[in-house]
C-alpha positions as CSV (number, residue, x, y, z in Angstrom):
1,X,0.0,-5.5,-14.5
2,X,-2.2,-2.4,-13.9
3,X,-4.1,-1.5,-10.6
4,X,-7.0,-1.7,-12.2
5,X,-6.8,-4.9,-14.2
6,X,-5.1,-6.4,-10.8
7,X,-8.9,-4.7,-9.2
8,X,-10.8,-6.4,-12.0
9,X,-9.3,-9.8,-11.4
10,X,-9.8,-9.2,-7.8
11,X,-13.9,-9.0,-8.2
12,X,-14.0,-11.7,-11.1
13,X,-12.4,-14.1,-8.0
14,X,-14.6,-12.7,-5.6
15,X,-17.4,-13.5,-7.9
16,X,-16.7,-16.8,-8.4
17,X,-15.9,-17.9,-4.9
18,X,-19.3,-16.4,-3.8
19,X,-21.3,-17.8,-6.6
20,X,-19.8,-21.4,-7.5
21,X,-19.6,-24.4,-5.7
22,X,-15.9,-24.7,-5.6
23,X,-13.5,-28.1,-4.8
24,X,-11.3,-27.0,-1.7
25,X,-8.2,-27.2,-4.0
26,X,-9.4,-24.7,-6.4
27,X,-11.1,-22.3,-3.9
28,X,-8.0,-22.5,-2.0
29,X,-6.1,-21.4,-5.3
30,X,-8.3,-18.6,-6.2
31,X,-8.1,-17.7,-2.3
32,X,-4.1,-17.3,-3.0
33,X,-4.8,-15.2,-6.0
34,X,-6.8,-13.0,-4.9
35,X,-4.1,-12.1,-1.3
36,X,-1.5,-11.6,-4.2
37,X,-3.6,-8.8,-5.9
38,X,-4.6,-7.4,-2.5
39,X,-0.8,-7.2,-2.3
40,X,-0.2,-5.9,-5.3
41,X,-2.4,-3.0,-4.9
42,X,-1.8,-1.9,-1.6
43,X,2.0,-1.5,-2.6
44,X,0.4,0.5,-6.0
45,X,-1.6,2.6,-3.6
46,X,0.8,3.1,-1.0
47,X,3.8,3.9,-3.6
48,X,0.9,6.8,-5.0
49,X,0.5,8.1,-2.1
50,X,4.5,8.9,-1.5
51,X,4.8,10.6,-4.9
52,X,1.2,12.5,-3.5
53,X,3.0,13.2,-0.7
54,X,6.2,14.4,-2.5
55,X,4.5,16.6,-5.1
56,X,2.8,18.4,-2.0
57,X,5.8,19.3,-0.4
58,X,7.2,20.4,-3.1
59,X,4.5,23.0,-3.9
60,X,4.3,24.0,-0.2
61,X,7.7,24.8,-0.4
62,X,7.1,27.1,-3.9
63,X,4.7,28.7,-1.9
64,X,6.7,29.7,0.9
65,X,9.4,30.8,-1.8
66,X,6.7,33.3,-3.6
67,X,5.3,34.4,-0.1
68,X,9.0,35.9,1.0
């Protein structure tokens, strides 16, 4: 799964729980989803951000190299 299909399936349950009458057992359901996807894409954002991180390092560190 991608980050954004997991975002797009994240506002279709969103969507439905604010806009249907839901049985408990089904809300409940689409409430469990939906905390897996936030999961999901807070580990997706969190892993970009490291290899963000990384890449920046590594091009401070060029920089100090060109600047001696």
């Amino acid at each position: 799964m991608t980050y954004e299909k997991a975002i797009q399936q994240l506002g279709e349950i969103v969507e439905k729980l604010s806009s249907e009458s839901l049985p408990l057992s089904q809300a409940t359901s689409l409430f469990e989803e939906g905390m897996k996807l936030i999961k999901f894409c807070y580990e997706q954002l969190k892993s970009s951000q490291g290899k963000i991180f990384e890449i920046k390092n590594q091009l401070d560190k060029l920089k100090m190299e060109e600047m001696q």
